[in-house]
Gaussian input, Z-matrix of N, CA and C with variables (Angstrom, degrees):
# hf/3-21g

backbone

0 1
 N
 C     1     B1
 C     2     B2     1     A1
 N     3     B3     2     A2     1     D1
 C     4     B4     3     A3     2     D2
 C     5     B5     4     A4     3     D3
 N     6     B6     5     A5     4     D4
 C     7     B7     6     A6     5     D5
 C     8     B8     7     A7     6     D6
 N     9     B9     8     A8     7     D7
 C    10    B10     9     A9     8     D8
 C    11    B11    10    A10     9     D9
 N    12    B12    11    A11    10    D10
 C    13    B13    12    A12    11    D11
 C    14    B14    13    A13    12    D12
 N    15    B15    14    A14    13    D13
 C    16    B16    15    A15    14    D14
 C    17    B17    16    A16    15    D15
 N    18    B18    17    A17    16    D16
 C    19    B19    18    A18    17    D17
 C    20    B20    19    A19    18    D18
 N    21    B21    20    A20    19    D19
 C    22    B22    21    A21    20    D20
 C    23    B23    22    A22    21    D21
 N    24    B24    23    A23    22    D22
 C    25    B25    24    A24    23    D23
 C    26    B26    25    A25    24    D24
 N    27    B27    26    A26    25    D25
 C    28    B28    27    A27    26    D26
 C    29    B29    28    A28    27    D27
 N    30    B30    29    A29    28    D28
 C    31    B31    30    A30    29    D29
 C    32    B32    31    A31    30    D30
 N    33    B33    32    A32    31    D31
 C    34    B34    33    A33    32    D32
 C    35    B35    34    A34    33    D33
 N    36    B36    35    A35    34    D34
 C    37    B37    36    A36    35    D35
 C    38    B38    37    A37    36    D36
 N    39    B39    38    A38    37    D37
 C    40    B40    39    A39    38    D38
 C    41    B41    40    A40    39    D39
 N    42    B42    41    A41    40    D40
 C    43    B43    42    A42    41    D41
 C    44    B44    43    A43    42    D42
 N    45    B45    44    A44    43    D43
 C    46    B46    45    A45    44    D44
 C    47    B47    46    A46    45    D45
 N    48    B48    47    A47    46    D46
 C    49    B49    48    A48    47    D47
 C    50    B50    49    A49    48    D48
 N    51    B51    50    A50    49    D49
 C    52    B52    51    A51    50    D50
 C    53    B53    52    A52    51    D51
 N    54    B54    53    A53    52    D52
 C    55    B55    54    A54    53    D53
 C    56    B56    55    A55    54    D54
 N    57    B57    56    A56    55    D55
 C    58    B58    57    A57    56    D56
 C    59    B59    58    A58    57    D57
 N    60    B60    59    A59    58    D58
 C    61    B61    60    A60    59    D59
 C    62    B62    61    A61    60    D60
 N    63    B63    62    A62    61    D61
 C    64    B64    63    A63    62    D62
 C    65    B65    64    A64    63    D63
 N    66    B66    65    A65    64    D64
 C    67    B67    66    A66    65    D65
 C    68    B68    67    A67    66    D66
 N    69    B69    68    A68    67    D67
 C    70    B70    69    A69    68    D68
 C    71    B71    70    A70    69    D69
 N    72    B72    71    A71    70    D70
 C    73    B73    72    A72    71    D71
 C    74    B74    73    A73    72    D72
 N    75    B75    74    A74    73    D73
 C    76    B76    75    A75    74    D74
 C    77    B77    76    A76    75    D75
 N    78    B78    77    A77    76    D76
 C    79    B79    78    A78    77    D77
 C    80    B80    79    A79    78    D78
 N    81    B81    80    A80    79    D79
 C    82    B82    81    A81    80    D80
 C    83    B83    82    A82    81    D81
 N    84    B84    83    A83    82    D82
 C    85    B85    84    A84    83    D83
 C    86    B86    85    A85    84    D84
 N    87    B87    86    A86    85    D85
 C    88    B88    87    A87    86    D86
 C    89    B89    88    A88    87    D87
 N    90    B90    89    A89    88    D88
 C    91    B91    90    A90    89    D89
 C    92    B92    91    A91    90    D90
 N    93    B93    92    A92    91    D91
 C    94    B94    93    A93    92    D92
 C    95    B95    94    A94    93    D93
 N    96    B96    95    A95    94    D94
 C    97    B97    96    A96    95    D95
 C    98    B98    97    A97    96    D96
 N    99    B99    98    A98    97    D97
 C   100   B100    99    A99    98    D98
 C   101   B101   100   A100    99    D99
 N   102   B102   101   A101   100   D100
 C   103   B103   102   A102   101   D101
 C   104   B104   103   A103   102   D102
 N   105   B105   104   A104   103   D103
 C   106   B106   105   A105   104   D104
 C   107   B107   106   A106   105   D105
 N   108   B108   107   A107   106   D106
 C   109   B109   108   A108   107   D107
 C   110   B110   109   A109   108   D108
 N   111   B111   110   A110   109   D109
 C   112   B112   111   A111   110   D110
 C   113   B113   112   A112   111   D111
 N   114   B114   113   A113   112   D112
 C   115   B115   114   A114   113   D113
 C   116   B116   115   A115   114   D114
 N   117   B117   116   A116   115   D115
 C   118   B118   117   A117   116   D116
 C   119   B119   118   A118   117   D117
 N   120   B120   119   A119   118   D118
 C   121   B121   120   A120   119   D119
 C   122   B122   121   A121   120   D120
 N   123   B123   122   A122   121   D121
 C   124   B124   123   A123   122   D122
 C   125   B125   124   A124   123   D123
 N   126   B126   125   A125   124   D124
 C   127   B127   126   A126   125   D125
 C   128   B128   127   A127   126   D126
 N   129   B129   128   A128   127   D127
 C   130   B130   129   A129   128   D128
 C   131   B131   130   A130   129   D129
 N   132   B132   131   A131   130   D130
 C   133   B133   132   A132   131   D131
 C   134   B134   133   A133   132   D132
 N   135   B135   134   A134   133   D133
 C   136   B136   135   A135   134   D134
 C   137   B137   136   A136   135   D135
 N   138   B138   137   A137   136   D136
 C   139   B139   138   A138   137   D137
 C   140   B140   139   A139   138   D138
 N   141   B141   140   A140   139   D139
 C   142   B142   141   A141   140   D140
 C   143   B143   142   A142   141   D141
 N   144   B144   143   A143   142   D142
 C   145   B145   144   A144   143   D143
 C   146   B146   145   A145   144   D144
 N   147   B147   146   A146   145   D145
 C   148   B148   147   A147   146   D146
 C   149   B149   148   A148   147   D147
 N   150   B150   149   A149   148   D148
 C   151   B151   150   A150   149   D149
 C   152   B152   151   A151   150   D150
 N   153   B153   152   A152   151   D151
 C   154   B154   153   A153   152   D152
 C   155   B155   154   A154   153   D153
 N   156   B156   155   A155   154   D154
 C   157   B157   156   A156   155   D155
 C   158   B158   157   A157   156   D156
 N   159   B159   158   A158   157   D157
 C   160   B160   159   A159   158   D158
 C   161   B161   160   A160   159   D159
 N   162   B162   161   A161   160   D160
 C   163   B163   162   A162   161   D161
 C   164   B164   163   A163   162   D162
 N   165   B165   164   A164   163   D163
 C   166   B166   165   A165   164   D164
 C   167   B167   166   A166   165   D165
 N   168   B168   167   A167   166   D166
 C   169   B169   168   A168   167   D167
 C   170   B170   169   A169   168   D168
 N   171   B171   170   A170   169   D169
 C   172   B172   171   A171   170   D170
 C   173   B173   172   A172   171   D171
 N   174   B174   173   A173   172   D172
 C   175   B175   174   A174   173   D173
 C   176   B176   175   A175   174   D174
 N   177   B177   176   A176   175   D175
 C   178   B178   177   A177   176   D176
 C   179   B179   178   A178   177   D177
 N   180   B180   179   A179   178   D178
 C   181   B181   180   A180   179   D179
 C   182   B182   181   A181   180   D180
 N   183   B183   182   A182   181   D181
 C   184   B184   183   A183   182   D182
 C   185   B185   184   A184   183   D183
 N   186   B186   185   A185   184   D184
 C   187   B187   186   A186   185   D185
 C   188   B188   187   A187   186   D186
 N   189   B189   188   A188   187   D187
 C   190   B190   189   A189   188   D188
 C   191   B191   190   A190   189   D189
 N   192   B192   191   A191   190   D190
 C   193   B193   192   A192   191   D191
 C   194   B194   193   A193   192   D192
 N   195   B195   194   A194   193   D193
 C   196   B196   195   A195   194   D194
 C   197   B197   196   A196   195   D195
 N   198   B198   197   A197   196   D196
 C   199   B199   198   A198   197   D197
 C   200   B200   199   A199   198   D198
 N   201   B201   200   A200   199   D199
 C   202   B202   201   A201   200   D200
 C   203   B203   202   A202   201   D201
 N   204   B204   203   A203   202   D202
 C   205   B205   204   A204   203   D203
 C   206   B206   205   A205   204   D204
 N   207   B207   206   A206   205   D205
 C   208   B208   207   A207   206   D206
 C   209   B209   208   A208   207   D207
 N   210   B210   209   A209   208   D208
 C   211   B211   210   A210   209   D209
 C   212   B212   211   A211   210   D210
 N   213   B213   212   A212   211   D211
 C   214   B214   213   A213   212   D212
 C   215   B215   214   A214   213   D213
 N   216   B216   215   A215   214   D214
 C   217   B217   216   A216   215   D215
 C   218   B218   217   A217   216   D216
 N   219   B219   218   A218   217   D217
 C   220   B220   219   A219   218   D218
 C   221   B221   220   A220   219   D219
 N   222   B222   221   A221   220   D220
 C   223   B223   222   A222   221   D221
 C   224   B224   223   A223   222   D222
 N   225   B225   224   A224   223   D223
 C   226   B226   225   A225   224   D224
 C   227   B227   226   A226   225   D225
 N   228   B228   227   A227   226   D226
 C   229   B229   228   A228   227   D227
 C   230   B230   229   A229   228   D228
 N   231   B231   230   A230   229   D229
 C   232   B232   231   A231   230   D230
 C   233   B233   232   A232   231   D231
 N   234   B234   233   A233   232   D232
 C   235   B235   234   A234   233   D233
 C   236   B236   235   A235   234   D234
 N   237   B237   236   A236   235   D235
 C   238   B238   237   A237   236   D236
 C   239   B239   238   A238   237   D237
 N   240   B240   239   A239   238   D238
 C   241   B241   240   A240   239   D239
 C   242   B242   241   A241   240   D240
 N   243   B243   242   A242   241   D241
 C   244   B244   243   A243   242   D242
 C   245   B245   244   A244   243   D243
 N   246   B246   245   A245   244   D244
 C   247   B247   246   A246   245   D245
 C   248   B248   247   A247   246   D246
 N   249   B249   248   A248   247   D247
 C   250   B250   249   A249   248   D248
 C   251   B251   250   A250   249   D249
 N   252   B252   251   A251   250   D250
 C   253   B253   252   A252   251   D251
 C   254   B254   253   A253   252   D252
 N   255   B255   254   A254   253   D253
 C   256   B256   255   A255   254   D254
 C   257   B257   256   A256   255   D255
 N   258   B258   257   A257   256   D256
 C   259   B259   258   A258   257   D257
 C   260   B260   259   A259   258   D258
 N   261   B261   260   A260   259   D259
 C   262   B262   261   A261   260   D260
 C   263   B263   262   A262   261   D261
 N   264   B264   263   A263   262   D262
 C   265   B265   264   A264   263   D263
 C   266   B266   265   A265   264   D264
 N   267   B267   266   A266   265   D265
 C   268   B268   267   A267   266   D266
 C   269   B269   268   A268   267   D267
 N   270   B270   269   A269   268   D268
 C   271   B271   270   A270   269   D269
 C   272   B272   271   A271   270   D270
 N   273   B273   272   A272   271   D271
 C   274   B274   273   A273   272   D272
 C   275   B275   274   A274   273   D273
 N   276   B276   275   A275   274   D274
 C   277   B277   276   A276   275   D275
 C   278   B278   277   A277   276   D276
 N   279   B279   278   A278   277   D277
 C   280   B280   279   A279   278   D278
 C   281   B281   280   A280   279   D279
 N   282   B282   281   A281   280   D280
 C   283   B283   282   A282   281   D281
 C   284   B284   283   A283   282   D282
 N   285   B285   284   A284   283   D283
 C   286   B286   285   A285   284   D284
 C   287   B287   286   A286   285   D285

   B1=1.4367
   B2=1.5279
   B3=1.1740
   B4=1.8824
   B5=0.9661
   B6=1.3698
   B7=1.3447
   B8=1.6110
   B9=1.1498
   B10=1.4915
   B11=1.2378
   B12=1.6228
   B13=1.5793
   B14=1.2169
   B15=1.5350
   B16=1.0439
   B17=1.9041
   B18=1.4358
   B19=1.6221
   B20=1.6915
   B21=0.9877
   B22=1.5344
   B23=1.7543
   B24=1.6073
   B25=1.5614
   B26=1.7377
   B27=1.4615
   B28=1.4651
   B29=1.4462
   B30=1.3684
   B31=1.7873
   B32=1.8064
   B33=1.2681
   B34=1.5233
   B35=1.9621
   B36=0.9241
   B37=1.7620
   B38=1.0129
   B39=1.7751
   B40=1.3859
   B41=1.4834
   B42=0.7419
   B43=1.6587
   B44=1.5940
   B45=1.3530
   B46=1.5406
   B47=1.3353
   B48=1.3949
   B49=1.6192
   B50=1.6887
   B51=1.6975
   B52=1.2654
   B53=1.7487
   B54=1.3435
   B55=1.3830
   B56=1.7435
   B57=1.4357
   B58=1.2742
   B59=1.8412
   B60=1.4284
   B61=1.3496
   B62=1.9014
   B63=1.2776
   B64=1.4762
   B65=1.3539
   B66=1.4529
   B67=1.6369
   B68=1.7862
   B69=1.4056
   B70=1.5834
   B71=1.5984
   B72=1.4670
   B73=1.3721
   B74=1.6235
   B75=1.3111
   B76=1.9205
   B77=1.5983
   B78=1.9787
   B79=1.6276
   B80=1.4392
   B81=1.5600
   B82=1.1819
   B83=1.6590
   B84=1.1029
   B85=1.7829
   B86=1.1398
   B87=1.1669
   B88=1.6438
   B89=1.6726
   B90=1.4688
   B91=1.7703
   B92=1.2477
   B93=1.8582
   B94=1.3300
   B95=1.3511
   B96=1.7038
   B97=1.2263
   B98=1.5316
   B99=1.2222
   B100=1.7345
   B101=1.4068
   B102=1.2915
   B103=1.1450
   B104=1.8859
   B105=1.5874
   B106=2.0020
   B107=0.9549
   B108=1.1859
   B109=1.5963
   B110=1.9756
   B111=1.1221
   B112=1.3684
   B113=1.6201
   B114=1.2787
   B115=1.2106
   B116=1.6533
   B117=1.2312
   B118=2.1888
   B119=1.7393
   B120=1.0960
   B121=0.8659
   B122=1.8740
   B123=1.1275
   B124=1.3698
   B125=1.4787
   B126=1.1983
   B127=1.8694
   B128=1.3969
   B129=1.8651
   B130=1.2761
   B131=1.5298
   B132=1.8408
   B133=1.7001
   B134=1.6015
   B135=1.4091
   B136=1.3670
   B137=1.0945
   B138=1.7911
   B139=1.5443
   B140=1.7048
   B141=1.5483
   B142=1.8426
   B143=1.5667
   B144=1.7994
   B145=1.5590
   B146=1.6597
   B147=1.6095
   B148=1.4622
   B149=1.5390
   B150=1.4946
   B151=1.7375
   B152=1.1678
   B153=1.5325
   B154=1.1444
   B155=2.2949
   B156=1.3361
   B157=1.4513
   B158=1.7365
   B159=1.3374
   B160=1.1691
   B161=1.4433
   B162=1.3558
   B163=1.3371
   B164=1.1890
   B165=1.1448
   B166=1.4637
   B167=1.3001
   B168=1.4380
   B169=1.6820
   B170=1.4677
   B171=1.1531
   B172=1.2549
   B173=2.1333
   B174=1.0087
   B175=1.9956
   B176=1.8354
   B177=1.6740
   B178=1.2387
   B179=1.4484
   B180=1.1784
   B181=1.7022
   B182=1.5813
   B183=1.0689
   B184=1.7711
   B185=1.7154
   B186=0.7080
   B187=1.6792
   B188=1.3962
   B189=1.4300
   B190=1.7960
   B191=1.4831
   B192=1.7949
   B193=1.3153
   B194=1.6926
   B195=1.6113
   B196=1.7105
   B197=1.8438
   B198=1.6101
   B199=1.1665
   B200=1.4288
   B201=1.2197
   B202=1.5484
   B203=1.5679
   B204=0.8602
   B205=1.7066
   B206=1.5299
   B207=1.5119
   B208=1.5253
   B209=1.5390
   B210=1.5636
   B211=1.7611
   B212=1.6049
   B213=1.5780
   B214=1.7312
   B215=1.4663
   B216=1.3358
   B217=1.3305
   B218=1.3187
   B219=1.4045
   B220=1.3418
   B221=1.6892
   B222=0.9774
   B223=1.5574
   B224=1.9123
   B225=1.3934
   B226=1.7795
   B227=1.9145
   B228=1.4948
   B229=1.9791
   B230=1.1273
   B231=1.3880
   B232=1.7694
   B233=1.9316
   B234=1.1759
   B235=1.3161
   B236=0.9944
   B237=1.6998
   B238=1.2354
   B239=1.6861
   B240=1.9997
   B241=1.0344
   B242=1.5246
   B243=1.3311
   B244=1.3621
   B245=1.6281
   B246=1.4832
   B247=0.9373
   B248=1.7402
   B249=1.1516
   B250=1.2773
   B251=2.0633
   B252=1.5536
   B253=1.8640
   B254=1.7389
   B255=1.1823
   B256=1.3995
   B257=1.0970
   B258=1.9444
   B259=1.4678
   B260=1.1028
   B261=1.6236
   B262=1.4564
   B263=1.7050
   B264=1.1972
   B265=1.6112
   B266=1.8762
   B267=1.5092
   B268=1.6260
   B269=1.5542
   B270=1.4619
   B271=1.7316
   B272=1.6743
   B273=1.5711
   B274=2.0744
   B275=1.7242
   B276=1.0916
   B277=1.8554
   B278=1.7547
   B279=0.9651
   B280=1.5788
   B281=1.4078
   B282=1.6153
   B283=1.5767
   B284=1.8580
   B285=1.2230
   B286=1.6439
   B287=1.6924
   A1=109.28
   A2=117.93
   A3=131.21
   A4=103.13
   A5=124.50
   A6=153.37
   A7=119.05
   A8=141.08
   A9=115.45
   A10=136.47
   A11=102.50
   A12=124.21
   A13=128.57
   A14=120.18
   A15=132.71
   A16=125.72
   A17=79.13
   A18=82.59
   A19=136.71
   A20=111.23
   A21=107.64
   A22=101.95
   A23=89.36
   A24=104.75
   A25=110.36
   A26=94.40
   A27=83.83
   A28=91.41
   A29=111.41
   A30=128.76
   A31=103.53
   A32=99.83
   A33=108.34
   A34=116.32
   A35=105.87
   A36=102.16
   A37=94.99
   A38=110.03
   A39=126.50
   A40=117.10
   A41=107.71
   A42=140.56
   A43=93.66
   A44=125.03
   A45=107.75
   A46=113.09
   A47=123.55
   A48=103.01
   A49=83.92
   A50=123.08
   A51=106.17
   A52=103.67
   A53=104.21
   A54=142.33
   A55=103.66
   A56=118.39
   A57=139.03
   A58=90.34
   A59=129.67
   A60=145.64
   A61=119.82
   A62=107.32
   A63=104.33
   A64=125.58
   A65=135.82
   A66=119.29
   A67=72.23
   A68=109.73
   A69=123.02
   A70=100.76
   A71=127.39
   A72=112.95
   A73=94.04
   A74=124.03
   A75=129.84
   A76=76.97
   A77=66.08
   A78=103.88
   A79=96.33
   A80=122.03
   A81=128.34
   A82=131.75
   A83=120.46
   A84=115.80
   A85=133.31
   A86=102.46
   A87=107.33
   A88=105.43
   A89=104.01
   A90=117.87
   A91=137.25
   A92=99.60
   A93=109.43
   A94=109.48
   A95=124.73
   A96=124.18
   A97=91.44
   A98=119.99
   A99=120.87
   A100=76.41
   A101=133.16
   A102=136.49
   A103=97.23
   A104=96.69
   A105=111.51
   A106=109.56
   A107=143.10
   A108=138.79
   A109=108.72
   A110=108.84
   A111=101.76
   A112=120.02
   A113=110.39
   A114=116.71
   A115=102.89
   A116=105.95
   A117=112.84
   A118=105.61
   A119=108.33
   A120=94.42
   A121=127.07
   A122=108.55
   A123=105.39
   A124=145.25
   A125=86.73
   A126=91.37
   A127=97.24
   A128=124.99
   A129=147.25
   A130=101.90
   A131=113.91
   A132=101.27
   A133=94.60
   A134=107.83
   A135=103.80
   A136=113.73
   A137=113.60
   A138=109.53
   A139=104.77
   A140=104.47
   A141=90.41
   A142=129.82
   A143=92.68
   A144=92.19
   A145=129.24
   A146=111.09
   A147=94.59
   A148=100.69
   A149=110.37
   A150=122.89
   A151=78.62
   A152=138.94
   A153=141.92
   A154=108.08
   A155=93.26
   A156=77.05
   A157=99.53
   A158=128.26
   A159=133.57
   A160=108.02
   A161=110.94
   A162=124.11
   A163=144.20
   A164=135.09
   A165=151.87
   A166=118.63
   A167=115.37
   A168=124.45
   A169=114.87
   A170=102.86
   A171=114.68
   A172=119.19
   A173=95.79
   A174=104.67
   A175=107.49
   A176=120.14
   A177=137.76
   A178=112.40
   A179=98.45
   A180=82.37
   A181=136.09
   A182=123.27
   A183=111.74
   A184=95.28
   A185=95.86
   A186=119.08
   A187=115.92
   A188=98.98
   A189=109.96
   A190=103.37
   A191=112.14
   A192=117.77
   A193=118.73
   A194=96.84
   A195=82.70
   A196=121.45
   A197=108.82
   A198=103.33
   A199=113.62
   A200=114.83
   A201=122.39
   A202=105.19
   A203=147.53
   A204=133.46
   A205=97.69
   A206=128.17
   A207=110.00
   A208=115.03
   A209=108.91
   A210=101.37
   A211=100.81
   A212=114.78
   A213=104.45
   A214=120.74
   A215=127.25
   A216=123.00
   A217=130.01
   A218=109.96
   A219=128.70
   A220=118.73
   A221=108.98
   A222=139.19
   A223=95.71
   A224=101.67
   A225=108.78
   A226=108.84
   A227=91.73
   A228=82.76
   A229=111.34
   A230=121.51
   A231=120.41
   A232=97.24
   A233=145.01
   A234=121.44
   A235=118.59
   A236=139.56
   A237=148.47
   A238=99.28
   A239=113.99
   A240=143.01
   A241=101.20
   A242=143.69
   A243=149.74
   A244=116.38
   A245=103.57
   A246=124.87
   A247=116.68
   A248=101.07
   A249=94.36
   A250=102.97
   A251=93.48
   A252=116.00
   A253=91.77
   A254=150.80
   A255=146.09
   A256=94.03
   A257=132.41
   A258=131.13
   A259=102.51
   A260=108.86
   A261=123.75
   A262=108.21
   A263=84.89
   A264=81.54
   A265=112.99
   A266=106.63
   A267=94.10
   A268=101.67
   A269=107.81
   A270=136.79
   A271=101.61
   A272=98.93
   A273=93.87
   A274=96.24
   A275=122.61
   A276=113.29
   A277=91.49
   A278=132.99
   A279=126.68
   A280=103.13
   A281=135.15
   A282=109.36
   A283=77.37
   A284=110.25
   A285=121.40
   A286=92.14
   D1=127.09
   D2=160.80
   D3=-46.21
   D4=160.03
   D5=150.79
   D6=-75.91
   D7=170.27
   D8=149.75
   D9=-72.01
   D10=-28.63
   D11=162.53
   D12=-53.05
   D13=-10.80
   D14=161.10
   D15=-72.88
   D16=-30.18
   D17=168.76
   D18=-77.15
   D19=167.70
   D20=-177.90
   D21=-69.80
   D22=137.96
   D23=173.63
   D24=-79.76
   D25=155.32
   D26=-177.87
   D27=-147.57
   D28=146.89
   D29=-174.06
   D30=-102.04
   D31=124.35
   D32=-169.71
   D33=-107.46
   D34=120.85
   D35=169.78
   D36=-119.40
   D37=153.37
   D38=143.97
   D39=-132.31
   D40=163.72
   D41=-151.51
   D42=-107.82
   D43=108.29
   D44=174.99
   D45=-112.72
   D46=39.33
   D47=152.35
   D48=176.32
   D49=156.04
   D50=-176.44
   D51=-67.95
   D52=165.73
   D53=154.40
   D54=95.45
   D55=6.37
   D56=-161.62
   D57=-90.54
   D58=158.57
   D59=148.51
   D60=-75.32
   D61=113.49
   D62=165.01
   D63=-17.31
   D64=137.46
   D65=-168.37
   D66=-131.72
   D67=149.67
   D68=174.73
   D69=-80.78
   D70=145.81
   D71=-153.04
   D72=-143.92
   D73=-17.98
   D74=-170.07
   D75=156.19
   D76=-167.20
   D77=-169.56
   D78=-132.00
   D79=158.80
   D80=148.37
   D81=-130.63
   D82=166.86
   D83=151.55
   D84=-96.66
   D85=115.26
   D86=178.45
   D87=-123.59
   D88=158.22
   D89=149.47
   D90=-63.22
   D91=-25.07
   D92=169.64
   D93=168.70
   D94=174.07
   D95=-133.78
   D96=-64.14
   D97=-48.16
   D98=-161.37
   D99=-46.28
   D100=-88.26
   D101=-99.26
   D102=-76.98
   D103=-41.48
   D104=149.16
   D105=-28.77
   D106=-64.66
   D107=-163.86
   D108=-84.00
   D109=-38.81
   D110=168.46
   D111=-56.39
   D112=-53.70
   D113=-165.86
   D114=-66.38
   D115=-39.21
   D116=177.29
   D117=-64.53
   D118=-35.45
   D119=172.16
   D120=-78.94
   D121=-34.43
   D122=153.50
   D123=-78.97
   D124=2.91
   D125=172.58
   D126=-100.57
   D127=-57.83
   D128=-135.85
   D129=-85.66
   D130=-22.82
   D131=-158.23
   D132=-149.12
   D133=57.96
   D134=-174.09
   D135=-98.48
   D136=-8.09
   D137=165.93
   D138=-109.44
   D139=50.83
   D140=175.25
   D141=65.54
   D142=9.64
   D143=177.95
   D144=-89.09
   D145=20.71
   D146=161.08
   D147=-155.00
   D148=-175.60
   D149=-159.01
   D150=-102.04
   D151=-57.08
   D152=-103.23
   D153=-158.20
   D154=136.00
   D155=-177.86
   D156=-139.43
   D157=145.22
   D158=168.47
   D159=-122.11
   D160=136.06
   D161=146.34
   D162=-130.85
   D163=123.96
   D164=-166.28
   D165=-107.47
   D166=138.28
   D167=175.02
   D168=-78.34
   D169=84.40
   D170=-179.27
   D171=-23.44
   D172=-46.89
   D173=162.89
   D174=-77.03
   D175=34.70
   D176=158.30
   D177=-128.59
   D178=-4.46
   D179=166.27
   D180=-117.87
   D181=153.59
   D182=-159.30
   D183=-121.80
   D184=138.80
   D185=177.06
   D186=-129.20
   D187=158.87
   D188=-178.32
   D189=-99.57
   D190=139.71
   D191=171.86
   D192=-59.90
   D193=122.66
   D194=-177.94
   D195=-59.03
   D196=-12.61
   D197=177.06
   D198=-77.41
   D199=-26.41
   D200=171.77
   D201=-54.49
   D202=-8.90
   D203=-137.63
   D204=-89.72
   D205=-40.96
   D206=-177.96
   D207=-57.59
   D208=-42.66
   D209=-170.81
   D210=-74.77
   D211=-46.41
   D212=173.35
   D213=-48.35
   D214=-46.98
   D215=168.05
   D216=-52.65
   D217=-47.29
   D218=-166.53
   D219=-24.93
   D220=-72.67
   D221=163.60
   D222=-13.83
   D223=-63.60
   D224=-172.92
   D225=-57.81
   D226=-17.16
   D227=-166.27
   D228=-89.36
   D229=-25.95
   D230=178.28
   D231=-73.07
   D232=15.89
   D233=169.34
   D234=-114.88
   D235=63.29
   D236=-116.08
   D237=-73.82
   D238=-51.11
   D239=164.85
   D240=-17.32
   D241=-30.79
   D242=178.35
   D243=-55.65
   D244=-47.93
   D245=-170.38
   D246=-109.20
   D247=151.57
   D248=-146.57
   D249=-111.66
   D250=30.95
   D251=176.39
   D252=-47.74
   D253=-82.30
   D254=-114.83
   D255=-120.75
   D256=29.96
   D257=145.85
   D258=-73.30
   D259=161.37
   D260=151.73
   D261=-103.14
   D262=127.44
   D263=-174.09
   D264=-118.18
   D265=124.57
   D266=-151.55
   D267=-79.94
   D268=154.04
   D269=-173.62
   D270=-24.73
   D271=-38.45
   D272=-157.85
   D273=-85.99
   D274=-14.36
   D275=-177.58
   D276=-70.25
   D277=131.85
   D278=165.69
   D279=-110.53
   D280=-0.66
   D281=178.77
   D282=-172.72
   D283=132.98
   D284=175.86
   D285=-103.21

């Protein structure tokens, strides 16, 4: 007999209300996606807190080394035009 730890991990978001962005929320083990989404949903939304649920196999996702980040970034800092430092932005906007 398996363990659960034996199973594939899986990275869970939910979405708590429409028009909102997925927020990353845990991890779980599952056998497979159903069984991913059952289980998120019973740990993750047991008081009705989301519309929406994603799960992902965590050994599917690729990420950048945080030691990498000056040469990966780099590229973004010479285009100053991105950023929006040398607006004037008037008194009544309080958050863009």
């Amino acid at each position: 007999m398996t363990s659960s730890n034996d199973w594939p991990l899986y990275e869970v978001f939910i979405r708590a209300r429409g028009g909102l962005d997925h927020k990353h929320v845990g991890s779980i083990h599952a056998t497979d996606e159903r069984m991913a989404l059952e289980h998120a949903r019973d740990v993750y939304t047991r008081r009705q807190e989301g519309v929406s649920i994603w799960v992902v196999r965590s050994s599917a996702i690729v990420a950048s080394d945080p030691s990498d980040a000056e040469a990966f970034f780099e590229p973004a800092r010479d285009k100053v035009y991105r950023h929006p430092t040398f607006y004037d932005i008037p008194d009544e906007v309080k958050t863009l």
